[in-house]
Each structure stands twice: as C-alpha cells, then as structure tokens.
Residue frames relative to the residue before (quaternion, step in Angstrom):
aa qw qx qy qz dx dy dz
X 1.0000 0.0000 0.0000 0.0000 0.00 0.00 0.00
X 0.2548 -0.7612 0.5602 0.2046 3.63 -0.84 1.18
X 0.0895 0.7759 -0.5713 -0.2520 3.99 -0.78 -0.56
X 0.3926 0.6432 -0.5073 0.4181 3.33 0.55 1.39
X 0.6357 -0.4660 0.3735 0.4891 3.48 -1.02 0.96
X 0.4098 -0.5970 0.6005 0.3391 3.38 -1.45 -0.57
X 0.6742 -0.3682 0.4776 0.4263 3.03 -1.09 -0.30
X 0.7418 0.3283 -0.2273 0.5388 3.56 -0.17 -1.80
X 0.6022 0.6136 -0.3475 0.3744 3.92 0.63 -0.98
X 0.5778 0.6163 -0.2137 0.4906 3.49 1.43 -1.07
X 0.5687 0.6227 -0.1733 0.5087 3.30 1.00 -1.38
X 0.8117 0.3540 -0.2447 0.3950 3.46 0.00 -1.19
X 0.5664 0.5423 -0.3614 0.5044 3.61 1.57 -0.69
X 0.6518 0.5917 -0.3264 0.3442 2.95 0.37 -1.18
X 0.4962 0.7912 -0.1646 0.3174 3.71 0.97 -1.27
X 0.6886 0.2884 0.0973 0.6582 2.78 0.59 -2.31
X 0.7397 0.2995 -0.3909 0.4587 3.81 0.01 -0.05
X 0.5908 0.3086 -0.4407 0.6013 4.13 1.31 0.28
X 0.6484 -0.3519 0.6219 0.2626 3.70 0.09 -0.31
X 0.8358 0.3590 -0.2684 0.3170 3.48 0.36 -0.50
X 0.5561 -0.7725 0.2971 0.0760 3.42 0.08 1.49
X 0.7142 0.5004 -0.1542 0.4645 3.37 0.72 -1.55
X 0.5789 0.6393 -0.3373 0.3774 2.98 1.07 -1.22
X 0.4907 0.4955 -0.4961 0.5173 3.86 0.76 -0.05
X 0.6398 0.5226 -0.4756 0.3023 3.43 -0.11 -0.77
X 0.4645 0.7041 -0.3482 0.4089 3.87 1.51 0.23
X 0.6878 0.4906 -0.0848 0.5282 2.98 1.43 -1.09
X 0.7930 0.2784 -0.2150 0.4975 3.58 0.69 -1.14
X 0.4033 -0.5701 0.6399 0.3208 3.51 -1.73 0.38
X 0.7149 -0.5093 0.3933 0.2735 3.35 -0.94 1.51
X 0.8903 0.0961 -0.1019 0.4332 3.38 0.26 -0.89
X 0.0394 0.7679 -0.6006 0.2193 3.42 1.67 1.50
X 0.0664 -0.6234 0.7334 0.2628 3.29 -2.05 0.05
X 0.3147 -0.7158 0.6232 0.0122 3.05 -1.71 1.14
X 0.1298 -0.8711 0.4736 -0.0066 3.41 -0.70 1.24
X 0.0470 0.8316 -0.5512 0.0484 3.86 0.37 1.11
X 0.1490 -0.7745 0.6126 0.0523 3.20 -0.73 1.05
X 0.7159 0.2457 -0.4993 0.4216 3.64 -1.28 1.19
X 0.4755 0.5514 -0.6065 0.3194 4.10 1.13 -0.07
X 0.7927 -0.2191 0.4080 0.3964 3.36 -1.85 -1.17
X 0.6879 -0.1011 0.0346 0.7179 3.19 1.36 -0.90
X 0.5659 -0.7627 0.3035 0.0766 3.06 -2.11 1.33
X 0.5436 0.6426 0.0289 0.5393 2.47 2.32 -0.91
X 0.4345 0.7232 -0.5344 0.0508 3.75 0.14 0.61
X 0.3233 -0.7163 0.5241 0.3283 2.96 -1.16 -0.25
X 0.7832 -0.4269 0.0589 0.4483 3.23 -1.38 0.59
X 0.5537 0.6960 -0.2509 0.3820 3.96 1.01 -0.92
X 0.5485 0.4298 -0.1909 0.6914 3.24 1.59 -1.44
X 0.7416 0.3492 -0.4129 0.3971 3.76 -0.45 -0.92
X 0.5625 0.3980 -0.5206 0.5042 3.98 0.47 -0.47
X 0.5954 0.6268 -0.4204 0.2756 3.85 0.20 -1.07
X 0.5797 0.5706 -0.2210 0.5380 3.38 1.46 -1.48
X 0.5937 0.6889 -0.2239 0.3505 3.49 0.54 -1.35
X 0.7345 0.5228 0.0706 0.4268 2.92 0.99 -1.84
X 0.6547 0.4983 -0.0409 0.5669 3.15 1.49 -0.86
X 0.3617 0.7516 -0.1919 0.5171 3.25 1.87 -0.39
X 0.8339 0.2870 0.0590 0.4678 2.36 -0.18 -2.02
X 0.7051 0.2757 -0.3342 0.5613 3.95 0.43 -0.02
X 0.5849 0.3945 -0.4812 0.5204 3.87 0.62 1.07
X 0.7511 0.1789 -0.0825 0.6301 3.77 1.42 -0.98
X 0.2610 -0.8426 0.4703 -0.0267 3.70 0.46 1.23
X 0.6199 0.4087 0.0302 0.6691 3.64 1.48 -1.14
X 0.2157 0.7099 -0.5744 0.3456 3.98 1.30 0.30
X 0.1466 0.7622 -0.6229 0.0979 2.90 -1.69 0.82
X 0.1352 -0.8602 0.4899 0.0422 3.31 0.06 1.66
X 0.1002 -0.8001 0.5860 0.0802 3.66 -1.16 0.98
X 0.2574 -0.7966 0.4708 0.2785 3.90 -0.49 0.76
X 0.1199 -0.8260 0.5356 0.1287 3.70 0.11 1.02
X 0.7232 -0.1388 -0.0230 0.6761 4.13 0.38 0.21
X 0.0567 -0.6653 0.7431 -0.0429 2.46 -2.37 0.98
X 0.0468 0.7523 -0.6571 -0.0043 3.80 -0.78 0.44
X 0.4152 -0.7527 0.5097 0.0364 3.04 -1.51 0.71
X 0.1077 0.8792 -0.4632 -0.0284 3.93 -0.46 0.56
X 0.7089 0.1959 0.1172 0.6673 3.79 0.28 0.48
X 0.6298 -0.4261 0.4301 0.4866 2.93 -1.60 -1.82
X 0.5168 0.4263 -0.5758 0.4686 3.49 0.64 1.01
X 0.2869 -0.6806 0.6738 -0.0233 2.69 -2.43 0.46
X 0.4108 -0.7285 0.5370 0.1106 3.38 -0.43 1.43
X 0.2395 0.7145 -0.6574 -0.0045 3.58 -0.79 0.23
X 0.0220 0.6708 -0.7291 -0.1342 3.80 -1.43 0.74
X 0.1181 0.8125 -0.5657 -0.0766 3.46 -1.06 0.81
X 0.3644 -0.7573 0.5137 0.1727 3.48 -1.40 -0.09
X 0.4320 -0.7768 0.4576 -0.0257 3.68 -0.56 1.52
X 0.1731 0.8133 -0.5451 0.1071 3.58 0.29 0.52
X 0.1266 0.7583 -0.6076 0.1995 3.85 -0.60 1.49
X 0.3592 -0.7779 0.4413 0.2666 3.10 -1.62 -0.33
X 0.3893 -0.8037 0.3220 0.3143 3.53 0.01 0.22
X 0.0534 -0.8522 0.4667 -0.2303 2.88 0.27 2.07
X 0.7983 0.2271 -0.1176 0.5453 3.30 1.01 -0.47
X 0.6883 -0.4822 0.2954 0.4544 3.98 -1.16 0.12
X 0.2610 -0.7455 0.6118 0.0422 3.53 -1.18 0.81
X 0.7135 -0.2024 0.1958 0.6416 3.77 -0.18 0.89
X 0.7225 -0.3464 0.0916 0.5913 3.90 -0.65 -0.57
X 0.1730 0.6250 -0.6497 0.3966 4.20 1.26 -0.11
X 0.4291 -0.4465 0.7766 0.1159 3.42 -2.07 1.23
X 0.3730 -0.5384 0.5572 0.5105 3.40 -1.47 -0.71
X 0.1594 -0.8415 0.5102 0.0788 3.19 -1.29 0.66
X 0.6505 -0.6309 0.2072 0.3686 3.51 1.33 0.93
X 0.3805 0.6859 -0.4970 0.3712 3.72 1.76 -0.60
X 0.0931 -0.6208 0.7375 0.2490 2.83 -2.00 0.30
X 0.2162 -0.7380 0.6263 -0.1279 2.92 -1.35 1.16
X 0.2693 -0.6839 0.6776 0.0247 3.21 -2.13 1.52
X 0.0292 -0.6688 0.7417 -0.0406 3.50 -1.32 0.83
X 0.2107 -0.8042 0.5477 -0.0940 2.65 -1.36 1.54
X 0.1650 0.9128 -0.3467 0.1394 4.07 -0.43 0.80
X 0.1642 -0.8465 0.4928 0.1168 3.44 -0.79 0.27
X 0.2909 -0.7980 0.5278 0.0001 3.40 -1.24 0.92
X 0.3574 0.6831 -0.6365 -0.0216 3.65 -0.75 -0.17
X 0.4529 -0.6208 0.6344 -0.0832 2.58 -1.45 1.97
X 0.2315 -0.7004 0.6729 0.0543 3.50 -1.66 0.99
X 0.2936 -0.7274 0.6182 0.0493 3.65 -0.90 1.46
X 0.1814 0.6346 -0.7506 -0.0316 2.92 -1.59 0.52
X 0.7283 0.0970 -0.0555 0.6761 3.84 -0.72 1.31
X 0.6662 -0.5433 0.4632 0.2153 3.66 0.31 0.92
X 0.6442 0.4273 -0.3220 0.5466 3.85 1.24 0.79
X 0.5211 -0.6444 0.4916 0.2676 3.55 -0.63 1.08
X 0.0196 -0.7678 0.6394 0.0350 4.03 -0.19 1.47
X 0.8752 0.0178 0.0679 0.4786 3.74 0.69 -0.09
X 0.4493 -0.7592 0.4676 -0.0559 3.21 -0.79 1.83
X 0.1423 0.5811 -0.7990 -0.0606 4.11 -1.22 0.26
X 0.0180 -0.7697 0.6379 -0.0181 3.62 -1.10 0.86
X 0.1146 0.7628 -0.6252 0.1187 3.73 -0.83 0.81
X 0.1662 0.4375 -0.8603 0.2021 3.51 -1.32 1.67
X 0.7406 -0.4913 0.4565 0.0411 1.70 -2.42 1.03
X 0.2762 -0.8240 0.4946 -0.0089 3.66 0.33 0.99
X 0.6414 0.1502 -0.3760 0.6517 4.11 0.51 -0.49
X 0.5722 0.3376 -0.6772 0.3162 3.85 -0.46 -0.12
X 0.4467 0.6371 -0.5330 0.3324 3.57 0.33 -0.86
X 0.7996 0.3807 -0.1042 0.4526 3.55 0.06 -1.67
X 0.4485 0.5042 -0.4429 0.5903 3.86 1.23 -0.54
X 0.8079 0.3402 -0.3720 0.3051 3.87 -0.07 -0.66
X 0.5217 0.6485 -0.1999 0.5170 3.54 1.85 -0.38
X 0.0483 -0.9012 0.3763 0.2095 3.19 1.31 -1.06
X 0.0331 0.8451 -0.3906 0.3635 2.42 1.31 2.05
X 0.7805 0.4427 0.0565 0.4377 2.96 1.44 -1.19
C-alpha cells in the first residue's frame, strides 16, 4: 500500500490549480470512462469530464484542489480531496454570488499502463448549493 499522491493524481491537481485543462489528458486513457454520480449525467467521457472541469473553473476562478488521503491497492487508487473556491463566476444558471465555498469528494480510479482507464467519482453536490443558498 502506497500513501503518496500519484503521479497521474498529481497531474490532475496540478491542472486545476494552473488553469490548464488539457493537461489531464496525461492522466486519462482517451477512451477512459468516468462515472459521477449526483451530476445531470453519470456517464461521461473524457471530452465531457474536461467540459465539467472547465465549468469549474469559470464558476470558482480562485479553485484550489487539495489531496487530503490516498491509498493504493493493485490497480486502483483511492483519492479523498477538498476544493476550496469562490464563486466568482456563473454556476449552471446560479449568477456569481461572491460565496466562498468547500466541496468535498472521493474517487478511485483503475490503471492500466500507469493511465486512469476508468473513474467512480462522488462530491457532495447539494452542500455545494447549501453554501450558495441555492438549496
């Protein structure tokens, strides 16, 4: 059992804390599936999950992803992390509304060759909106 970031895991922080999006595409196998339960849809694929990404980041401009535990097993990877941003920009129809706001979540990701081939992803999605008072 490892409890050090990964690599690819590195990558994906790294990404979202430069702004620079694509830069996942280090981590995932092109034809990865990603499975986020509580969005619109559960099923994306990598194109869609950057889209999400992307969409992030122009609602929390000031995002800031931290990996707070990881454990290794095999070829999965555990990951809980923790998102701290502000709500500077538009959220789904949500204006911005100056909140800062934490989102919390957890992932474990399935390698093959040292590239993320398949994703389970869960944050908490109504706290989000509890902190927006959306909800």
């Amino acid at each position: 059992m490892t409890l050090a970031v990964t690599e690819t895991q590195q990558i994906i922080a790294d990404a979202l804390n430069s702004r620079n999006i694509s830069a996942v595409d280090d981590a995932f196998e092109p034809d990865c599936s990603i499975h986020m339960n509580g969005g619109p849809k559960r099923d994306l694929t990598l194109s869609e999950f950057k889209d999400m990404l992307a969409g992030m980041l122009t609602a929390l401009p000031d995002l800031h992803l931290t990996v707070n535990d990881q454990f290794t097993v095999d070829d999965r990877v555990a990951t809980r992390w923790t998102i701290k941003g502000t709500h500077d920009g538009p959220l789904g129809p949500l204006g911005p509304s100056g909140k800062q706001v934490t989102i919390e979540g957890m992932i474990m990701d399935r390698y093959v060759d040292s590239k993320i081939t398949e994703r389970w992803e869960l944050w908490d999605q109504a706290w989000l909106l509890q902190q927006l008072d959306a909800l």
